[in-house]
C-alpha positions, 0 to 999 in steps of 0.5 A, spaced: 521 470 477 513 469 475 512 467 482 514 474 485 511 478 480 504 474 482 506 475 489 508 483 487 500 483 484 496 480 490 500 486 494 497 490 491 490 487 490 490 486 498 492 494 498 487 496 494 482 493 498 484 495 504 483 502 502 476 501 498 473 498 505 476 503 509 473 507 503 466 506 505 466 505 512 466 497 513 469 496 521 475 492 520 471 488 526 466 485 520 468 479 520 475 475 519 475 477 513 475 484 513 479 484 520 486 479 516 485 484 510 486 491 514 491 486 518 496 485 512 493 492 509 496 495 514 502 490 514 504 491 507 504 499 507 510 499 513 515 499 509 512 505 504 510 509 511 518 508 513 520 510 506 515 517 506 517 519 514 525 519 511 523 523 506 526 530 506 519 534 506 518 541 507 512 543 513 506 544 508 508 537 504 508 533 510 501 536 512 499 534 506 501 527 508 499 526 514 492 528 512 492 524 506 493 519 511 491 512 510 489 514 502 496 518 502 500 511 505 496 506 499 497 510 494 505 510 494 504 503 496 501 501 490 505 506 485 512 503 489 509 495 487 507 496 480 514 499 479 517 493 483 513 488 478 515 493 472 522 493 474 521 483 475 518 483 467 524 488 464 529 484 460 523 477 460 524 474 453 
């Protein structure tokens, strides 16, 4: 159990980082760092992304979406992790 709330943490700290470099404009080209960071950010946000397109959204909710974009996307990311890790430490005594 500890294992995936450390894993569930690291997601959501390579989550936090994608979207602070594309935050303040770092090219994903920097270096091999910042290109695996914006790989597996990327990576990570798929299933988020798949879950906010089956979302029954009114027209004006889904344009707030889509300009939110990348930011929009990460935070439902980050917010979804975190109650995942919440939900793996309930019931640990």
């Amino acid at each position: 159990m500890a294992l995936l709330r450390t894993v569930l943490v690291l997601i959501i700290f390579v989550i936090l980082a994608h979207m602070g470099l594309a935050y303040s404009g770092i090219n994903e080209d920097l270096n091999g760092l910042t290109r695996s960071i914006y790989s597996l950010g990327k990576l990570l946000e798929i299933p988020i992304q798949v879950i906010l397109d089956a979302l029954p959204t009114s027209a004006e909710q889904r344009r707030s979406i889509e300009q939110g974009g990348l930011y929009s996307t990460g935070l439902a990311a980050v917010v979804i992790y975190f109650i995942l890790f919440l939900l793996l430490g309930i019931g640990r005594r």
